[in-house]
N, C-alpha and C positions, 0 to 999 in steps of 0.2 A: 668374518675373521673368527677363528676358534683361540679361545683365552683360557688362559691355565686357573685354575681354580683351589688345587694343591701344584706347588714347587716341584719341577720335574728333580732335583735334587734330594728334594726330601724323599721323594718316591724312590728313587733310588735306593735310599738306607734301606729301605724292605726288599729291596731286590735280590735276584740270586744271579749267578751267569750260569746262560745257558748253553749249552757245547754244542747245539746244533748252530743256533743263528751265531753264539761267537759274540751277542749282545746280553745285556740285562733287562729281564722279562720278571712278570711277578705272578702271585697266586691270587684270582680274584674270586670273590666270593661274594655270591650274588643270590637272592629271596627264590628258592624253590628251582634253583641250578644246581649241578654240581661245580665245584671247583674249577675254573679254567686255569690252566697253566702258564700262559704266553701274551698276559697284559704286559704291553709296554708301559714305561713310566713316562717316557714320553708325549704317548696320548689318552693314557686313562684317565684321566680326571680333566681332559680337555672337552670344553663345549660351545659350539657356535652361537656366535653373540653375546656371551654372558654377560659383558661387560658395555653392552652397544649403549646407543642414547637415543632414544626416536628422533631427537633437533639436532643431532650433533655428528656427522658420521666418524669424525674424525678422534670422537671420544676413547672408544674402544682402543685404539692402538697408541694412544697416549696414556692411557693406565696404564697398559699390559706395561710399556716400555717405564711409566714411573716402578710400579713394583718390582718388577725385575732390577734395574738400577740403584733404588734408594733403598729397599725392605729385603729381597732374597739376596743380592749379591754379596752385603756386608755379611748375613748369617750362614751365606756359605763359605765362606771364607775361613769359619772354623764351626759348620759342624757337625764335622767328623769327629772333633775333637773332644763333644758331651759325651763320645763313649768312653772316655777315658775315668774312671772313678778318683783321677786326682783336679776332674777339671771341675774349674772357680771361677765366672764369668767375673768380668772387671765390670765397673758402671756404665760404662758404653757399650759393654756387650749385652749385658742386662737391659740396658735402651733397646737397643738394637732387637734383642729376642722381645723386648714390650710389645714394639710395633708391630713385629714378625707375627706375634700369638693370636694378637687383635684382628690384622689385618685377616690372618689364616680363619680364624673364626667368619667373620663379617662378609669373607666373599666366595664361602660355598653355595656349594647348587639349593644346599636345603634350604639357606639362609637368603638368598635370593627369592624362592618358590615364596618362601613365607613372607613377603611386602605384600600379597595381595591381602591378607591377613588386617592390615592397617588400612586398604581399603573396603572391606566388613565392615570394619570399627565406624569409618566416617560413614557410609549409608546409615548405620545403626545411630548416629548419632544425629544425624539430619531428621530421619523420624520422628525420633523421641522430639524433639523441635516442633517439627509440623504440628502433630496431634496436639502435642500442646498450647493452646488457645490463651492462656495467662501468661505465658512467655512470649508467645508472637506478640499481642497488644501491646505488653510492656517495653519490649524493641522497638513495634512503634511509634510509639508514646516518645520513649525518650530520642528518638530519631527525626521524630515531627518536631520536637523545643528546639532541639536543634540546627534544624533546615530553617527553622520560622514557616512550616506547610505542612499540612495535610498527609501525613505517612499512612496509606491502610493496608490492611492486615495479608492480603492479597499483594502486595510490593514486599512487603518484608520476606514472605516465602518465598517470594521471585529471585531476592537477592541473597535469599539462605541457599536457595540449590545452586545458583551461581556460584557463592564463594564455596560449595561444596563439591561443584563438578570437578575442576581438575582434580581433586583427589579419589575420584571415582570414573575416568579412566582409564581405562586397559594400558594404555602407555605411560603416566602417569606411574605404576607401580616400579614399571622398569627406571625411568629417569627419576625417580627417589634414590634407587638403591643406588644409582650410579651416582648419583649426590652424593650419598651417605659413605659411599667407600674415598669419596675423594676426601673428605670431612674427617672419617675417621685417619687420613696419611697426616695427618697437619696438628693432630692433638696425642699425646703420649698418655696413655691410662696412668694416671699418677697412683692410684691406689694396686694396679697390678702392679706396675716398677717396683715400690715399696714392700709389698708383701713379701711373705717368706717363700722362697722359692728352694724346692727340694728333686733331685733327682734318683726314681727310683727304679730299680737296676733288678735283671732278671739275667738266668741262663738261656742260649739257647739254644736248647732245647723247648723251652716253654714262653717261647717268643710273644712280643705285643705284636699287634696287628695295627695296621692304619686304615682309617676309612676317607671319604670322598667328602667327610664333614670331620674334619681330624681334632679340633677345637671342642672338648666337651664341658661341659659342667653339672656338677650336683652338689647336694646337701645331704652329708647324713644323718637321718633324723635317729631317734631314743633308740629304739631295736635295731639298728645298726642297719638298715635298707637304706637305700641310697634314691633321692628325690629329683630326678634330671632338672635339667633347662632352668637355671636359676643365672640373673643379668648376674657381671663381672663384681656388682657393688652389694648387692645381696648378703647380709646377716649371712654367716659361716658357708660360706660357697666356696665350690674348691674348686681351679680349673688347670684339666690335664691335657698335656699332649702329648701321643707318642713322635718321639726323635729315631727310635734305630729298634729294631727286635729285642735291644736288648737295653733298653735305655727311653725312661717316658719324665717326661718334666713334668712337675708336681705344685704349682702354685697355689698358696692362700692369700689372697687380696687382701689388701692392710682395710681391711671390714670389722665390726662387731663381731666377736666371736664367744661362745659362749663354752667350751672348751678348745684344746690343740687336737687338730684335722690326724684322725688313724690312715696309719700306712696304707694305703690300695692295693690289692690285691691284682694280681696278673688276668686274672680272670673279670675282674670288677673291671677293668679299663678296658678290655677286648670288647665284654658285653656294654660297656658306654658307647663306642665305638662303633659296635652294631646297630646301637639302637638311634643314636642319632643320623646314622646316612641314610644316603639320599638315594643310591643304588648299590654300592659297595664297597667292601673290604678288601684288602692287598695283604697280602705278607709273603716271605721268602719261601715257607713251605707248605705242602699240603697237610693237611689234618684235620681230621674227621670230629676233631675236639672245636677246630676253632668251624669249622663247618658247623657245625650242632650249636654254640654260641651263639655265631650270625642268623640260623633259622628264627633260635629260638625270641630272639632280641628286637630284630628287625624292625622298624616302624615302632618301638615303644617310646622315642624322642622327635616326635616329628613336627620342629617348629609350625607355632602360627595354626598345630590342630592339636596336640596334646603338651607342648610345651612353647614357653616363648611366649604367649596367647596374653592378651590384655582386656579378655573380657570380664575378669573380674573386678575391672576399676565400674564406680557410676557414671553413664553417661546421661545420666537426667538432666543438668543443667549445662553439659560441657561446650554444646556451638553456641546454645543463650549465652553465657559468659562472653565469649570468645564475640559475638554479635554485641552485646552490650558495652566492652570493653573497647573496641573500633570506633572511628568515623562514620558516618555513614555514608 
């Protein structure tokens, strides 16, 4: 089954009609292509199995059909109507775009690719365990008092890579993610619902562009350069998403802030855009401007290897714990 990954709807807002097919086609823009003309929104941002479950066949078509139902139906329902500069979402629709942003984030292609990322982390953490000689005994030790027998050091490794195999693999990183999108339908970002939420508006002529990871975020730091891939709860993080060529939604998460989030720039969100997909950019027209963007951008957000990445937490003691803290 091929599952939608961006909203054939949303894709549409970047669309043009085209007079030969008589349908709405887009402009895609792709890492060392030029321009194609005649993406559908229909299948661009479509991919087989995105959404599968290795134990479940039956998973895949039970998202597609929650998301479509519960999270895009209500927000298509008006939005068309974000391009209106007198439009003022009510608290339900504000819910309703919560889930929309979250969901749109959590089940692109990039954000997918990147769970094998969290299985790095647990090899890397299993390691640091083994080598470790004073943490093994110590799990035995306190594993042995409490069997009332004999724990040795050779057991406790045995049953370290056991509680650490399913997370290491290969299928394992798919049915996480398939967990994790269902997990995220069931909980409302309390801290994005509350944020300040701003819509910022372009002619166009100098249109935003949508990518295949449309969901971005950064931080602007002191000199005014902008810091990608920072979580939704993150000290002054701002998360945009473009809605129409001419219309991109502008959130600050009720977070820590250490001043008020500067305007974005039409070119700041194009190249966020770039930099975070996963293969391409969409927009209504050609242009050698937004061309030159996406080359230049391309891969400078690419969860799980330059951004997203959790390898700057310590993993010294993190399965000891985790081992210590269990049954045995």
């Amino acid at each position: 089954m091929e599952s939608h990954t961006v909203p054939r709807k949303l894709l549409e807002q970047f669309a043009y009609d085209d007079a030969i097919t008589g349908s709405k086609r887009l402009w895609r823009y792709e890492k060392g292509r030029p321009p194609y003309k005649k993406a559908s929104p229909r299948t661009a941002t479509r991919i087989n199995r995105h959404f599968s479950d290795p134990e479940d066949a039956t998973k895949e078509s039970e998202i597609e059909k929650r998301l479509n139902r519960e999270f895009e139906e209500p927000v298509n329902r008006f939005l068309f109507e974000i391009t209106d500069p007198c439009f003022k979402p009510t608290d339900e629709r504000r819910r309703q775009l919560t889930f929309y942003v979250t969901l749109l984030f959590q089940r692109s292609e990039a954000r997918r690719l990147a769970s094998t990322h969290l299985q790095e982390v647990f090899a890397h953490a299993l390691e640091l365990f083994i080598e470790n000689e004073s943490q093994v005994l110590t799990v035995a030790a306190k594993w042995g008092l409490e069997l009332g027998c004999l724990v040795t050091k050779d057991q406790v490794v045995k049953m370290a890579r056991a509680h650490s195999g399913d997370h290491l693999k290969g299928a394992n990183a798919q049915r996480s993610y398939v967990g994790m999108i269902q997990k995220v339908m069931s909980e409302l970002d309390k801290e994005l619902f509350s944020g300040e939420w701003n819509y910022i508006r372009t002619l166009p002529t100098d249109p935003f562009v949508i990518s295949d990871a449309p969901v971005v975020t950064w931080q602007r730091i002191d000199n005014g350069a902008l810091s990608y891939g920072l979580g939704f709860h993150r000290a002054d993080v701002e998360v945009l998403l473009p809605i129409s060529p001419v219309v991109c939604l502008h959130i600050q998460p009720d977070v820590k802030r250490r001043s008020a989030a500067r305007r974005p720039t039409v070119r700041e969100v194009n190249a966020a855009q770039a930099a975070f997909a996963a293969r391409s950019c969409f927009s209504n027209i050609e242009s050698a401007e937004i061309d030159g963007i996406f080359q230049e951008n391309f891969g400078k957000a690419e969860m799980g290897v330059n951004c997203f990445t959790i390898w700057h937490r310590n993993y010294d003691t993190a399965l000891y714990d985790t081992l210590m803290n269990q049954k045995p």
